[in-house]
C-alpha positions as CSV (number, residue, x, y, z in Angstrom):
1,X,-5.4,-5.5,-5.9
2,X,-4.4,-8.7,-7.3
3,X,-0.1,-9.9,-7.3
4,X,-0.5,-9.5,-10.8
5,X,-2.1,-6.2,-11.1
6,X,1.6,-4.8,-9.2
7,X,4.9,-4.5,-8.9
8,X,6.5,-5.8,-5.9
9,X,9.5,-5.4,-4.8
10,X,10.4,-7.4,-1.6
11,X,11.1,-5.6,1.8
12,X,14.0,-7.6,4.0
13,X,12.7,-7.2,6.7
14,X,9.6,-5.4,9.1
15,X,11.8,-2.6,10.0
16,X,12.5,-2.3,6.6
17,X,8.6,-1.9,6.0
18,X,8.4,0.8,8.6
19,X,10.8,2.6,7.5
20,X,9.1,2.7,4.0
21,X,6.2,3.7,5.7
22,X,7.4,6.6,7.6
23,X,8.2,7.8,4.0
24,X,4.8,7.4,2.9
25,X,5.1,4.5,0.8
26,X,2.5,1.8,1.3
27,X,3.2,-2.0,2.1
28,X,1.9,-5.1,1.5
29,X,2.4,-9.3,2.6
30,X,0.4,-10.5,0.3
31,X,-0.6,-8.2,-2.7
32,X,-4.3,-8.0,-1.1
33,X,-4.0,-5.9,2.4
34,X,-2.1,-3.2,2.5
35,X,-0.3,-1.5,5.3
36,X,0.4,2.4,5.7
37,X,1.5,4.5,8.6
38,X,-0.9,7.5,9.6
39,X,-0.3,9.8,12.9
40,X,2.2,7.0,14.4
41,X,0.1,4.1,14.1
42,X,0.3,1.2,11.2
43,X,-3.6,1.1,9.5
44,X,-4.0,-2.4,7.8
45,X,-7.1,-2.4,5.2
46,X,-8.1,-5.5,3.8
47,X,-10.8,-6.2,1.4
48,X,-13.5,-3.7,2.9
49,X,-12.0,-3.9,7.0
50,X,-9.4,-1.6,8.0
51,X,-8.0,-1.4,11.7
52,X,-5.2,0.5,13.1
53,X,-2.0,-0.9,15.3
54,X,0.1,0.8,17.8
55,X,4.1,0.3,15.7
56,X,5.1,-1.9,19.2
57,X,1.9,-4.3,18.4
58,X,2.2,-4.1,14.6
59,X,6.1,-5.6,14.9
60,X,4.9,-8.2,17.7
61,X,1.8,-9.1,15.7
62,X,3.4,-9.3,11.9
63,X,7.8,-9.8,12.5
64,X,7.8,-12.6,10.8
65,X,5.9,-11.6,7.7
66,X,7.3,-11.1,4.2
67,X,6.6,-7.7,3.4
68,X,6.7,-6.0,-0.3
69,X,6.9,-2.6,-1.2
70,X,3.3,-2.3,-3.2
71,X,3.4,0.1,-6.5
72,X,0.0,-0.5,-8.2
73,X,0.8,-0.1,-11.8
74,X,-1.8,2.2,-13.8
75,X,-2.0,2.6,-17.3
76,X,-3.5,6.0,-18.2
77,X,-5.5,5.7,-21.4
78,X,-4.3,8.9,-22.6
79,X,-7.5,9.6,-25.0
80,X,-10.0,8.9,-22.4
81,X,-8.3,11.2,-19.7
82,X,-8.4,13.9,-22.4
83,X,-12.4,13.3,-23.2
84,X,-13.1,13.4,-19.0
85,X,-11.2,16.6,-18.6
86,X,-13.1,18.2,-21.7
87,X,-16.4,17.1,-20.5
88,X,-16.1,19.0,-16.8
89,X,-14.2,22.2,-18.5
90,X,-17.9,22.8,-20.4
């Protein structure tokens, strides 16, 4: 998950993140770790590690971060996807 591999589009502020991630979206400082929200607590993972914050400690620990709203951007190869779902229909 490289910058360039995404779109980003810069959050204003952490409250701002939050709020995308009570809608499911996920979030990222720095194109590399990622942040999502799962049963009221903010997971981080990051290059293989993952931990999980209370919201309280995640705005204490990260309020002064830049935050982006991460949209990886896939390209579908379009004749490769059809040969995959031929193969498993046999």
């Amino acid at each position: 998950m490289e910058k360039e591999d995404c779109l980003m589009e810069k959050l204003n502020d952490i409250n701002e993140a939050i709020s995308y991630m009570r809608q499911g979206d996920i979030v990222t400082g720095n194109g590399k770790d990622i942040f999502i929200l799962k049963n009221d607590r903010v997971v981080r993972y990051s290059e293989g590690t993952q931990y999980s914050l209370k919201i309280e400690d995640f705005i204490d620990l990260y309020k002064k971060n830049n935050f982006y709203l991460y949209e990886d951007s896939v390209e579908i190869d379009e004749e490769k996807d059809e040969a995959y779902y031929r193969y498993y229909k046999k």
